[in-house]
mmCIF file as gemmi writes it, N, C-alpha and C atoms, coordinates in Angstrom:
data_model
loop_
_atom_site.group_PDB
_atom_site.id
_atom_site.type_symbol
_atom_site.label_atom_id
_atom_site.label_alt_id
_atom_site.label_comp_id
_atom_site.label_asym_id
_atom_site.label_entity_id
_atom_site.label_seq_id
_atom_site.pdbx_PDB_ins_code
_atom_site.Cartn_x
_atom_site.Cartn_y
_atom_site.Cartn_z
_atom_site.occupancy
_atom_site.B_iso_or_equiv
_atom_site.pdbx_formal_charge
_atom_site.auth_seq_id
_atom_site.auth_asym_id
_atom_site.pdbx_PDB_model_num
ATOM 1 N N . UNK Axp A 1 ? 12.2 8.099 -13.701 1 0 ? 1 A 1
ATOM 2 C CA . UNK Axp A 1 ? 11.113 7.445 -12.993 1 0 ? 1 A 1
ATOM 3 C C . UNK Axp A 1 ? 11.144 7.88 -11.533 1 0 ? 1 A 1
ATOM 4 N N . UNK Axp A 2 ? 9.95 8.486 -10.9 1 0 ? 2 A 1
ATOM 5 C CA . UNK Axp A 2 ? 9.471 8.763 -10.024 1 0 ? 2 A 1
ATOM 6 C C . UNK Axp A 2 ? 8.768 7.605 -9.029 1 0 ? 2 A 1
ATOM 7 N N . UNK Axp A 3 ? 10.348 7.418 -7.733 1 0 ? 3 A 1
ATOM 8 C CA . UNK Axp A 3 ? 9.756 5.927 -7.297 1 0 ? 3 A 1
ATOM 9 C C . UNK Axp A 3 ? 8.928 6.086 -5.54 1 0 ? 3 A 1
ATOM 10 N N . UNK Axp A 4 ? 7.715 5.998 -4.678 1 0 ? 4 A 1
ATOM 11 C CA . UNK Axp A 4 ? 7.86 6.422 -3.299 1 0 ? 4 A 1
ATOM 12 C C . UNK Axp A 4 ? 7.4 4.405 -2.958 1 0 ? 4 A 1
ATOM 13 N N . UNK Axp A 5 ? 8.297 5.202 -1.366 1 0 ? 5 A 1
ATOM 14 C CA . UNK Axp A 5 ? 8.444 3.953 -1.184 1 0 ? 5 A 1
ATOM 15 C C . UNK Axp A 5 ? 7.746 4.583 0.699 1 0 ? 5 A 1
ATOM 16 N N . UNK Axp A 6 ? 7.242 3.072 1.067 1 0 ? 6 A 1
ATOM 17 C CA . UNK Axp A 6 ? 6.665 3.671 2.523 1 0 ? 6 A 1
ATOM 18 C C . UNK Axp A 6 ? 6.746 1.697 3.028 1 0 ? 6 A 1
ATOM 19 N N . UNK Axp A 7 ? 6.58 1.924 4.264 1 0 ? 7 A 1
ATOM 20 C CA . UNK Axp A 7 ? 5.86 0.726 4.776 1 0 ? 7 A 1
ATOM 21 C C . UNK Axp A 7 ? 5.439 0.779 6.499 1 0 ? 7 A 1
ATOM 22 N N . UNK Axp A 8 ? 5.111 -0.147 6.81 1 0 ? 8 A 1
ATOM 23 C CA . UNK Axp A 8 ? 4.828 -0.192 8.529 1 0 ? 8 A 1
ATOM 24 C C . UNK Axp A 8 ? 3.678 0.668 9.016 1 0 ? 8 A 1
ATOM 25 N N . UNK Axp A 9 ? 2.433 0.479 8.089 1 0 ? 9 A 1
ATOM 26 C CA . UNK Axp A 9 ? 1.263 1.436 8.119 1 0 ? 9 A 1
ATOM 27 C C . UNK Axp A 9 ? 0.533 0.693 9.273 1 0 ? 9 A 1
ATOM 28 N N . UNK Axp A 10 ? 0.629 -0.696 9.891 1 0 ? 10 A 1
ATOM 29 C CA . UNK Axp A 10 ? -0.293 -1.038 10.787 1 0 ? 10 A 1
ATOM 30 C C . UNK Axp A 10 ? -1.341 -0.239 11.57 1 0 ? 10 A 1
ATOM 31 N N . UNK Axp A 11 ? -2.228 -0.601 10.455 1 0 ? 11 A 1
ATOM 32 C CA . UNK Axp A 11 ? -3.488 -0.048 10.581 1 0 ? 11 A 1
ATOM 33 C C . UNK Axp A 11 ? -3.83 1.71 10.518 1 0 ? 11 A 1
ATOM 34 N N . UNK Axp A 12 ? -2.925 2.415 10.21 1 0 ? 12 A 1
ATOM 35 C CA . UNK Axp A 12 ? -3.209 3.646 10.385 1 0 ? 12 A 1
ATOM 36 C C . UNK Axp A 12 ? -3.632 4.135 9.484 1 0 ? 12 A 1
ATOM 37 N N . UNK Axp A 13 ? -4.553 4.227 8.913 1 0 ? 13 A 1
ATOM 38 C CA . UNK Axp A 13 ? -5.159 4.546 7.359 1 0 ? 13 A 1
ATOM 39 C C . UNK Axp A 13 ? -5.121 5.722 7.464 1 0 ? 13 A 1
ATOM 40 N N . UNK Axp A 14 ? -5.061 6.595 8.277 1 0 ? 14 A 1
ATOM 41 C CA . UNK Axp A 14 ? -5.238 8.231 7.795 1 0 ? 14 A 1
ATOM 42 C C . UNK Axp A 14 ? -3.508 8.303 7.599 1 0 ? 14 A 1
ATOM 43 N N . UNK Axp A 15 ? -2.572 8.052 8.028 1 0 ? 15 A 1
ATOM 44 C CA . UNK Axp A 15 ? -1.358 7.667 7.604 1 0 ? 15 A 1
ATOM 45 C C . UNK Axp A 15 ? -1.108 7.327 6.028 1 0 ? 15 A 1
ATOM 46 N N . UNK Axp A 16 ? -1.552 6.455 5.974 1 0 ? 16 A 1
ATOM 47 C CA . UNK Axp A 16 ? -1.636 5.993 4.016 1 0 ? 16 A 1
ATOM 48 C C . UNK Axp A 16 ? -2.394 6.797 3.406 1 0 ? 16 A 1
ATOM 49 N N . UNK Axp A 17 ? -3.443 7.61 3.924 1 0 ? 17 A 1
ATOM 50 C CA . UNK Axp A 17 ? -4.33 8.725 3.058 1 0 ? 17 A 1
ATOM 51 C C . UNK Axp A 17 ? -3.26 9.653 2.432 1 0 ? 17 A 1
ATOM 52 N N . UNK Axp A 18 ? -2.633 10.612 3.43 1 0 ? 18 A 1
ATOM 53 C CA . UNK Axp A 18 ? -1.387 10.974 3.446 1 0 ? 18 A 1
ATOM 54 C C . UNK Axp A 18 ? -0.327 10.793 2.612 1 0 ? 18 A 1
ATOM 55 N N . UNK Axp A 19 ? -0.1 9.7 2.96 1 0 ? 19 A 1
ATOM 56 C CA . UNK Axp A 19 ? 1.098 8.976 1.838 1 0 ? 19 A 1
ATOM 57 C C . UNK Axp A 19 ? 0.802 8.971 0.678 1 0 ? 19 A 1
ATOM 58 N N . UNK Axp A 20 ? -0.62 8.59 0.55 1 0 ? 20 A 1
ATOM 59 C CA . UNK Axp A 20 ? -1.057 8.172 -1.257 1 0 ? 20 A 1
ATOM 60 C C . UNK Axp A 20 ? -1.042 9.91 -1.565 1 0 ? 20 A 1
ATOM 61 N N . UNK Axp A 21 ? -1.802 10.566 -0.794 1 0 ? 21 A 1
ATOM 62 C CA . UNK Axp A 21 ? -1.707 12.536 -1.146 1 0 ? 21 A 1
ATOM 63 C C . UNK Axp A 21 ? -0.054 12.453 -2.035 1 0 ? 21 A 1
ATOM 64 N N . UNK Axp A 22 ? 0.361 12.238 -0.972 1 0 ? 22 A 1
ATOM 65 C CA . UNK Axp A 22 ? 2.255 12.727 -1.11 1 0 ? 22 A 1
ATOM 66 C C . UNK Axp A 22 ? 2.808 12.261 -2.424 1 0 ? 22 A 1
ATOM 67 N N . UNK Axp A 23 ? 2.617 11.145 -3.146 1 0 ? 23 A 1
ATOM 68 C CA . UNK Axp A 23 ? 2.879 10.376 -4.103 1 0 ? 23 A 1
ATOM 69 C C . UNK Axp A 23 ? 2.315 10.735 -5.127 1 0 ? 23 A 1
ATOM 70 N N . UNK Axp A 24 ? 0.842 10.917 -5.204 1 0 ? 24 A 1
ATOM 71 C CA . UNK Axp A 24 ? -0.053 11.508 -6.026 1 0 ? 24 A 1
ATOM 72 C C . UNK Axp A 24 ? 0.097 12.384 -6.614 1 0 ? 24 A 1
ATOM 73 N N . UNK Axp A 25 ? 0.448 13.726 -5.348 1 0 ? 25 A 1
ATOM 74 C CA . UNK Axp A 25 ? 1.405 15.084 -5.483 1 0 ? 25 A 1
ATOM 75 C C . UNK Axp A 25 ? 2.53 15.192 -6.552 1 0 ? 25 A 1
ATOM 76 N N . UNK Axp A 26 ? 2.936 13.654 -5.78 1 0 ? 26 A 1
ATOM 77 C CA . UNK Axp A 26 ? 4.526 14.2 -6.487 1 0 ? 26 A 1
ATOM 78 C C . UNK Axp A 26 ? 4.795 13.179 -7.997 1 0 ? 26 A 1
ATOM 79 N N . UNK Axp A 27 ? 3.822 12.633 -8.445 1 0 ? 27 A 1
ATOM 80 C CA . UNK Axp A 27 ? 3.525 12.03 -9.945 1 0 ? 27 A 1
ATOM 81 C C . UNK Axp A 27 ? 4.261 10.904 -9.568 1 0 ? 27 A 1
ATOM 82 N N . UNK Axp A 28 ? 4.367 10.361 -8.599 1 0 ? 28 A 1
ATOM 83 C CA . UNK Axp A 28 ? 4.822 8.872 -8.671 1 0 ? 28 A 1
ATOM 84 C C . UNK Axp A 28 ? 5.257 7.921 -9.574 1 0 ? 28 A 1
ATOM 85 N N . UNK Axp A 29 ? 5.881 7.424 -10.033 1 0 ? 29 A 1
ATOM 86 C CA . UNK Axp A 29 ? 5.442 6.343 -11.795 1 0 ? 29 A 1
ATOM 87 C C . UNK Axp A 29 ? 4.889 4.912 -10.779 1 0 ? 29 A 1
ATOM 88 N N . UNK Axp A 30 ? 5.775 4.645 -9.236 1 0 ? 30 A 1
ATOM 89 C CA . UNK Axp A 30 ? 5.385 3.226 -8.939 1 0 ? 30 A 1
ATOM 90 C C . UNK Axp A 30 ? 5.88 3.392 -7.392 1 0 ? 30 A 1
ATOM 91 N N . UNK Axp A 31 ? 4.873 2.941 -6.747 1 0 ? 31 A 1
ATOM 92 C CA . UNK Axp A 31 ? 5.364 3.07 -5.2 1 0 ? 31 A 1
ATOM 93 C C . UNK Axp A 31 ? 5.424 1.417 -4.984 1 0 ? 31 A 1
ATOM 94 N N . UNK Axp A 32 ? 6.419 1.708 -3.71 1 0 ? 32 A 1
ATOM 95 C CA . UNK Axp A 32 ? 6.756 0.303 -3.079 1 0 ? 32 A 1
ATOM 96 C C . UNK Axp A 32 ? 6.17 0.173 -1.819 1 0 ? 32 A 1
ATOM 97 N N . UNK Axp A 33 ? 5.741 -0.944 -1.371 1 0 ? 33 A 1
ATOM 98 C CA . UNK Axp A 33 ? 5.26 -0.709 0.3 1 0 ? 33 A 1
ATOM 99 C C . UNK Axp A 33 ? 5.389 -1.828 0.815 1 0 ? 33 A 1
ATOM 100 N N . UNK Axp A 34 ? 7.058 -1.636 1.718 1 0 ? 34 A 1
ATOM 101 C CA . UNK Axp A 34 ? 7.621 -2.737 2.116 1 0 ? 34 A 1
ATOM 102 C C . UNK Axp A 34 ? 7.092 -3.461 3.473 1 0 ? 34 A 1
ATOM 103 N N . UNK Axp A 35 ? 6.074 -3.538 3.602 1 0 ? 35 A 1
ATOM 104 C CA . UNK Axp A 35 ? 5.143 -4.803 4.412 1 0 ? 35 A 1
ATOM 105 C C . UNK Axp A 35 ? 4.732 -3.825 5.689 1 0 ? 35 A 1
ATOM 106 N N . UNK Axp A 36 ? 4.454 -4.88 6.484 1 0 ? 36 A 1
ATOM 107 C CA . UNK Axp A 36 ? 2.886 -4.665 7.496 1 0 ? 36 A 1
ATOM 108 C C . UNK Axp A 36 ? 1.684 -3.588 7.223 1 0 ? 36 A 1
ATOM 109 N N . UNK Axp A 37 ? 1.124 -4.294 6.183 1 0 ? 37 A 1
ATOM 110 C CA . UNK Axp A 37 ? -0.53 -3.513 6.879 1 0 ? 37 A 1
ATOM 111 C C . UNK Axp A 37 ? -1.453 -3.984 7.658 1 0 ? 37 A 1
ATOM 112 N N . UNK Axp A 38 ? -1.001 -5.312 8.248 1 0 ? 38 A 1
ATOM 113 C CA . UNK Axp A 38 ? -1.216 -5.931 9.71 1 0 ? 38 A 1
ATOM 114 C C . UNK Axp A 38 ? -2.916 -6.275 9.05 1 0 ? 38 A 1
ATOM 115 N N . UNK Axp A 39 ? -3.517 -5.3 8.165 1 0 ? 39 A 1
ATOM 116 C CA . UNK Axp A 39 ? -5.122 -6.029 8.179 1 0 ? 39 A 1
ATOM 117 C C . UNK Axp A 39 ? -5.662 -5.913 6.749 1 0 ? 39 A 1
ATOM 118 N N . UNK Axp A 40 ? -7.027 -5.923 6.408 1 0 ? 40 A 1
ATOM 119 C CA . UNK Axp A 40 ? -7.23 -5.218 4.987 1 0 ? 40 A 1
ATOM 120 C C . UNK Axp A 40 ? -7.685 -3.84 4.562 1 0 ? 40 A 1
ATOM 121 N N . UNK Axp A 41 ? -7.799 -3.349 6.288 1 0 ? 41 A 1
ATOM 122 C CA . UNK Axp A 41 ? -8.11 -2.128 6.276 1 0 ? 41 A 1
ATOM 123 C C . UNK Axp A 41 ? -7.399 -1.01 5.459 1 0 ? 41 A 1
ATOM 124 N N . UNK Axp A 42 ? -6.062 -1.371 5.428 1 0 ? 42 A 1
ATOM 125 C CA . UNK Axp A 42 ? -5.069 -0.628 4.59 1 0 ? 42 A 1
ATOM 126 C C . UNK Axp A 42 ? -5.426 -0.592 3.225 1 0 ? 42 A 1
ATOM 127 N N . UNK Axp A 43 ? -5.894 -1.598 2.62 1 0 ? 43 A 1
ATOM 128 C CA . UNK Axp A 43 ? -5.941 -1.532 0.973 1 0 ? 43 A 1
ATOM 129 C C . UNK Axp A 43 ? -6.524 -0.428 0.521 1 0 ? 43 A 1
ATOM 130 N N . UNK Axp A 44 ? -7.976 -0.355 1.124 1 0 ? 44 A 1
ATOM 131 C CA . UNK Axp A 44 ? -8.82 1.052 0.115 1 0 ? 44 A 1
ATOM 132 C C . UNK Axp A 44 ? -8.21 1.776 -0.1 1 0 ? 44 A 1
ATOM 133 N N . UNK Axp A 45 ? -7.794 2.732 0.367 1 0 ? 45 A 1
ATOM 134 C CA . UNK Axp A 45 ? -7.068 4.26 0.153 1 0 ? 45 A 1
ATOM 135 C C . UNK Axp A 45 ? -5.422 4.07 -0.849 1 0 ? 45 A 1
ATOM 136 N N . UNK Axp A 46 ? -4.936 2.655 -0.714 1 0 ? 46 A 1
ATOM 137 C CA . UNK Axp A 46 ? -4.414 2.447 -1.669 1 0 ? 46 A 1
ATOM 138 C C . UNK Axp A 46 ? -4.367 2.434 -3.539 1 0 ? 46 A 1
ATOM 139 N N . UNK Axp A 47 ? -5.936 2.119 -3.226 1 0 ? 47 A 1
ATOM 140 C CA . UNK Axp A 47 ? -6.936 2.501 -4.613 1 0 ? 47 A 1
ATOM 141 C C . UNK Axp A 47 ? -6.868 3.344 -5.262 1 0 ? 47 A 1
ATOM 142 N N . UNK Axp A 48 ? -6.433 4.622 -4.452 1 0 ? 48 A 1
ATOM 143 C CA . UNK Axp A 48 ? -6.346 5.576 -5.083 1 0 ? 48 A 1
ATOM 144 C C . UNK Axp A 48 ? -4.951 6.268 -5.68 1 0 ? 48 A 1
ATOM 145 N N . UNK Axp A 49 ? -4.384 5.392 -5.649 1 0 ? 49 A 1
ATOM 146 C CA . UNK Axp A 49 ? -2.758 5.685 -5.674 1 0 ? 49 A 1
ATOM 147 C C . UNK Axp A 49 ? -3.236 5.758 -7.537 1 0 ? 49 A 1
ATOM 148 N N . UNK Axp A 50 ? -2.62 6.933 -8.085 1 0 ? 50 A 1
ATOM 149 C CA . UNK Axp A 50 ? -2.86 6.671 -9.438 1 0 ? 50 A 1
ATOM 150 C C . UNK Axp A 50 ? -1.191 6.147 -10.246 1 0 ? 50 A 1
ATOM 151 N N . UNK Axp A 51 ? -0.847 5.67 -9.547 1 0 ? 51 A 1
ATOM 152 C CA . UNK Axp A 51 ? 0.598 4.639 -10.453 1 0 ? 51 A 1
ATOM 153 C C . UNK Axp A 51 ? 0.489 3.269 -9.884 1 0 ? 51 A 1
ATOM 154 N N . UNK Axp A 52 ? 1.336 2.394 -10.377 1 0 ? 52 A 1
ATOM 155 C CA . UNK Axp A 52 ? 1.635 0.981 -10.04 1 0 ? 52 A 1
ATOM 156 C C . UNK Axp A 52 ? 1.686 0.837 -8.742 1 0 ? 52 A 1
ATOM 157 N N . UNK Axp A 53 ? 1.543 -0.08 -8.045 1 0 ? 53 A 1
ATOM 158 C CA . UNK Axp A 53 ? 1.953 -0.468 -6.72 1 0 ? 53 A 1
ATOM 159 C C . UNK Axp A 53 ? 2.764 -1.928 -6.369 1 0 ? 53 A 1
ATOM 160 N N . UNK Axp A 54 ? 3.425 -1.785 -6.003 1 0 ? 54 A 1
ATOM 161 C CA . UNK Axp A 54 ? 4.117 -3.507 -5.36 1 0 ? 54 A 1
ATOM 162 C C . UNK Axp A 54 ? 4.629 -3.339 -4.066 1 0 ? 54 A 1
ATOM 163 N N . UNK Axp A 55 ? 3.845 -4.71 -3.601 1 0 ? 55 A 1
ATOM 164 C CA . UNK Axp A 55 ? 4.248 -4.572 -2.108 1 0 ? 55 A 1
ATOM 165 C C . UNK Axp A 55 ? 4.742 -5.836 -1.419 1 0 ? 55 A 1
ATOM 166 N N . UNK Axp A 56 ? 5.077 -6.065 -0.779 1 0 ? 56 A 1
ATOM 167 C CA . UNK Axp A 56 ? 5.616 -7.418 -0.074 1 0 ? 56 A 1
ATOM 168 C C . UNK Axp A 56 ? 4.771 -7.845 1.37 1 0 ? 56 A 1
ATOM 169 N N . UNK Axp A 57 ? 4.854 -8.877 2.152 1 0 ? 57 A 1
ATOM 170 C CA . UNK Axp A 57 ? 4.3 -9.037 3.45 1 0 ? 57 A 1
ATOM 171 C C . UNK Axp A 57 ? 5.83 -8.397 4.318 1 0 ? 57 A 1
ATOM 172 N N . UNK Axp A 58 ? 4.865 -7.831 5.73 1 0 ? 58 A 1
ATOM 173 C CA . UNK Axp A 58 ? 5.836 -7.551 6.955 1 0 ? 58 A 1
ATOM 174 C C . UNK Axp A 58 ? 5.673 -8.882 7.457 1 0 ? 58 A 1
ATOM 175 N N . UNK Axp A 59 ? 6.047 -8.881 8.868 1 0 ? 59 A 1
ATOM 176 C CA . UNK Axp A 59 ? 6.102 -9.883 10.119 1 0 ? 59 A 1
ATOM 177 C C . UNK Axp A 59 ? 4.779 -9.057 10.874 1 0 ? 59 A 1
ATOM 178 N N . UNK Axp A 60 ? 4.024 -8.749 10.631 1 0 ? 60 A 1
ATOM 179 C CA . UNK Axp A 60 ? 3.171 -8.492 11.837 1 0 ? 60 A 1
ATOM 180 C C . UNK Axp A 60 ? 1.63 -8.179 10.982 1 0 ? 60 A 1
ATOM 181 N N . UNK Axp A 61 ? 1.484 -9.1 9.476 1 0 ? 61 A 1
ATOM 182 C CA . UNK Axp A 61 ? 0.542 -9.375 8.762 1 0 ? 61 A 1
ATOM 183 C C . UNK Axp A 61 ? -0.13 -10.293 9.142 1 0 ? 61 A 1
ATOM 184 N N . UNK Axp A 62 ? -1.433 -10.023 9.55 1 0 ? 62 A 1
ATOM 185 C CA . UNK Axp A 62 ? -2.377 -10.872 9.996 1 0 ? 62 A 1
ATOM 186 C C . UNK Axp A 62 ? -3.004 -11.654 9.34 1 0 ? 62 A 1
ATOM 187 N N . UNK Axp A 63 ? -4.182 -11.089 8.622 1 0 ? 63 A 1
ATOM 188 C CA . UNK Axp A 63 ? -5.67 -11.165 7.491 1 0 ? 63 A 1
ATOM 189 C C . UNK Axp A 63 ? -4.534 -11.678 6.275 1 0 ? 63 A 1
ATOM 190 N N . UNK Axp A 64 ? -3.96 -12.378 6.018 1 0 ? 64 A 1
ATOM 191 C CA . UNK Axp A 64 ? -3.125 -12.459 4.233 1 0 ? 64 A 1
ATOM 192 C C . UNK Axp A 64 ? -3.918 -13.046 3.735 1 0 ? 64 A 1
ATOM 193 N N . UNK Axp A 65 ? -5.165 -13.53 3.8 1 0 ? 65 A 1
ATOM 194 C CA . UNK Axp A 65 ? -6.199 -14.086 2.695 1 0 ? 65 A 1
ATOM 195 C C . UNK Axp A 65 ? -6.92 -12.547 2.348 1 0 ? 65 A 1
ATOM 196 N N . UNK Axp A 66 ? -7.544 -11.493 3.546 1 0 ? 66 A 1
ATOM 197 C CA . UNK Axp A 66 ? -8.323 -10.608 2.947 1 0 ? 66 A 1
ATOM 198 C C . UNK Axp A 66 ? -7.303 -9.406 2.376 1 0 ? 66 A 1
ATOM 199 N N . UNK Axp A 67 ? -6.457 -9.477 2.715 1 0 ? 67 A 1
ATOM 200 C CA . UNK Axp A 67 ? -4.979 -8.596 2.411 1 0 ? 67 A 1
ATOM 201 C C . UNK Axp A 67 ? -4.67 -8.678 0.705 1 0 ? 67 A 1
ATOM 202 N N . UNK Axp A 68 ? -4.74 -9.933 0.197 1 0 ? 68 A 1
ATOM 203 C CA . UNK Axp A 68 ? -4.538 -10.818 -0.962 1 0 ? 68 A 1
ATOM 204 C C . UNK Axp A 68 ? -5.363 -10.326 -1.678 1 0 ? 68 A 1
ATOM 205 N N . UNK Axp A 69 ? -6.823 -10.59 -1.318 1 0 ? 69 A 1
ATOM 206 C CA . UNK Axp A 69 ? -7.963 -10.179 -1.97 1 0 ? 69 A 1
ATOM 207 C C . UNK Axp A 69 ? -8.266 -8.371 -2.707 1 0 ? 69 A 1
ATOM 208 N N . UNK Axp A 70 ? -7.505 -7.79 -1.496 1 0 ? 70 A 1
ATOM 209 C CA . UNK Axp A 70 ? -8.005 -6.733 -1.344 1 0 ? 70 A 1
ATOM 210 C C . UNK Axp A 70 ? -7.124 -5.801 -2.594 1 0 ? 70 A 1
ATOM 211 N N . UNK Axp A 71 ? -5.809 -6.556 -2.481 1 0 ? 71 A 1
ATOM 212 C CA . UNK Axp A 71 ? -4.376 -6.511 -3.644 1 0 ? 71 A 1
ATOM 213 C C . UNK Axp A 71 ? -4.923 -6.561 -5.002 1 0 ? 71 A 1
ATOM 214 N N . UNK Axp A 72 ? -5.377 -7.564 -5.271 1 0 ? 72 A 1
ATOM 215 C CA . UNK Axp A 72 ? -5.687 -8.075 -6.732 1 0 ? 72 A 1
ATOM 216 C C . UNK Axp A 72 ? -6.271 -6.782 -7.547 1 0 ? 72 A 1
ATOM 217 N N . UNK Axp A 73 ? -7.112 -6.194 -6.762 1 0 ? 73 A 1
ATOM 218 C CA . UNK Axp A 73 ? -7.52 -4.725 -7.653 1 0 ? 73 A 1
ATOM 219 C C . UNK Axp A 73 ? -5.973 -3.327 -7.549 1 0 ? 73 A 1
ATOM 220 N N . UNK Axp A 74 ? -5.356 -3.562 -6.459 1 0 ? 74 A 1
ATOM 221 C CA . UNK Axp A 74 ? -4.156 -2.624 -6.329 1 0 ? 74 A 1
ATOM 222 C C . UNK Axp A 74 ? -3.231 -2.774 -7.243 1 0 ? 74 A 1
ATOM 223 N N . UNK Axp A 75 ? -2.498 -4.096 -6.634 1 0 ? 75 A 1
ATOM 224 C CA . UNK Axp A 75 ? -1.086 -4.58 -7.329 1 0 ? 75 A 1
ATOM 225 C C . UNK Axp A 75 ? -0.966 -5.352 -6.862 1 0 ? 75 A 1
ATOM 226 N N . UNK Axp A 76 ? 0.556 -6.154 -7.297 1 0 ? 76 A 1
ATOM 227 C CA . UNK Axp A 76 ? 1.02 -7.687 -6.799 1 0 ? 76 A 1
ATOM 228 C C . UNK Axp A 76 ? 1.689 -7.318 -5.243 1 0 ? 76 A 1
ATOM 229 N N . UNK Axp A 77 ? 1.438 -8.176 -4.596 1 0 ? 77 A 1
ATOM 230 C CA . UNK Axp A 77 ? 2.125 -8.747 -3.331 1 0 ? 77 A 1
ATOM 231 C C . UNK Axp A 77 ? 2.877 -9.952 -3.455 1 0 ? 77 A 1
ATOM 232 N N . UNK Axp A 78 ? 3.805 -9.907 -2.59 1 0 ? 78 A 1
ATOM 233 C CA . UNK Axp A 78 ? 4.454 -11.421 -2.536 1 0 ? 78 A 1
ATOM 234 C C . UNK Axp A 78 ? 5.548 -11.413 -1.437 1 0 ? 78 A 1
């Protein structure tokens, strides 16, 4: 099993474009993304991750209602 793991994207979405490339690339089975995407801006491009996703909250998560929302089509948070 092919695991990528990233976190501390606050707000940089061309950053996570990137990342999801890199993972994508490299056949991922399940990435981890150990907290702050600070908004919900982060989720979309997560969408495209074609394996599992699980992620946790950082300390510098703002939006966790639209963050939550935005999850439910990604993967679990908690």
């Amino acid at each position: 099993m092919r695991i990528g793991i990233f976190a501390d994207a606050h707000d940089h979405v061309d950053h996570v474009r990137v990342a999801v490339g890199m993972f994508n690339q490299a056949r991922c089975d399940l990435v981890l993304f150990a907290g702050d995407f600070c908004s919900p801006i982060i989720v979309p491009p997560l969408r495209k991750l074609t394996c599992k996703v699980i992620a946790c909250w950082g300390d510098n998560d703002g939006n966790r209602i639209g963050i939550e929302g935005g999850m439910r089509i990604v993967g679990p948070i908690g």
